[in-house]
N, C-alpha and C positions, 0 to 999 in steps of 0.2 A: 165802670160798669155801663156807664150810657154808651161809651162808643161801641161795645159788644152787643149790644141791643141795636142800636144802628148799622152794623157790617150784620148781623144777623137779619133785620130787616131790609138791608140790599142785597143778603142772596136771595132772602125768599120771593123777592120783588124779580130779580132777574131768575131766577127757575120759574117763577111764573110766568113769565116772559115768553122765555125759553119754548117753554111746553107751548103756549099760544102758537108760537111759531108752528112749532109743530104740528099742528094740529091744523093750522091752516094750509101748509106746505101738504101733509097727507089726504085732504079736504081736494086740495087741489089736485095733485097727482092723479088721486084715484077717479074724478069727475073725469079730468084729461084722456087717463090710458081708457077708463068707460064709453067716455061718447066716443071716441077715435076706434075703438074697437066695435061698436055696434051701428056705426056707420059704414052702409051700405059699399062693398069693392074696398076697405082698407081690411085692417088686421083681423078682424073676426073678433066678436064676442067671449070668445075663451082667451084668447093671447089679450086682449084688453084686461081683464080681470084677473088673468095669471099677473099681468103685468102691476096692476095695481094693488092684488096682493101681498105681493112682494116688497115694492117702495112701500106699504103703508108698516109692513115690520122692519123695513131697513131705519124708516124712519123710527119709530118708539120700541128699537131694540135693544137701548137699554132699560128704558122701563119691563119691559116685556121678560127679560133675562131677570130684573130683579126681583117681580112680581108672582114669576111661575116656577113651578117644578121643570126638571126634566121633563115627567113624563104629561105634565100640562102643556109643555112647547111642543112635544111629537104629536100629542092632539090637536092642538091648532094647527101643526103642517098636516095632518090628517083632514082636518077638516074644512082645511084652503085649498086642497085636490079634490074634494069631497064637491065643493064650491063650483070646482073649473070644469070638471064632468057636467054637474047640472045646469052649468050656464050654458053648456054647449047642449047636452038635450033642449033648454029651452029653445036655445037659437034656432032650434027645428036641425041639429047634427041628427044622423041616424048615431044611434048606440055599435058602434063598429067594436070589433076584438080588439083593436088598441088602445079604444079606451076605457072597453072594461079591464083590462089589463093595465092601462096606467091607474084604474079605480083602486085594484086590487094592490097594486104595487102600492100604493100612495096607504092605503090600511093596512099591509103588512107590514113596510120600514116604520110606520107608526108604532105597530105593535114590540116590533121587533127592539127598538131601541130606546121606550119606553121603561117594557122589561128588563133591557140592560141598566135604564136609569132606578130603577126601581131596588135591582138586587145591588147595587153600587152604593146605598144609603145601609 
């Protein structure tokens, strides 16, 4: 019995680990693609944040998969486009037709496949 109370207290010891990493590795990332994107002549404010978007669910995709619904993951990609619009309005972007169109795109495949996740339970 004691050595199952020991293997079970070295996983939880290394998932907690684990997870630290993480969380420092997405900590990091996302600082990275942020300052490198709102730094003046490089990638721009929007592709910085698209980009660290992205890494910080690549990184806790599994937590995230086991945590959420379908249709809670197509709101989070809804509301991570939702994100990359308004960063670029702030950045002082004009509001152009492609990206109210990528606004609109980014709330429709939400919707869209949501309600696919939704009538599928």
């Amino acid at each position: 019995m004691s050595r199952e109370e020991g293997d079970d207290s070295e996983r939880n010891s290394l998932a907690r680990l684990r997870f630290g990493l993480q969380v420092l590795f997405a900590v990091a990332f996302a600082v990275l693609f942020v300052v490198v994107g709102a730094t003046p002549g490089e990638w721009g404010l929007p592709l910085g944040v698209t980009l660290a978007a992205f890494f910080v669910y690549w990184i806790f995709r599994e937590q995230i998969e086991r945590h959420l619904t379908g249709p809670q993951e197509w709101g989070l990609f809804a509301l991570s486009g939702v994100l990359v619009v308004a960063a670029a309005i702030v950045e002082g972007a004009e509001l152009t037709d492609g990206m109210l169109l990528s606004l609109i795109s980014f709330l429709g495949v939400s919707v869209i496949f949501s309600y696919r996740a939704i009538k599928r339970r």
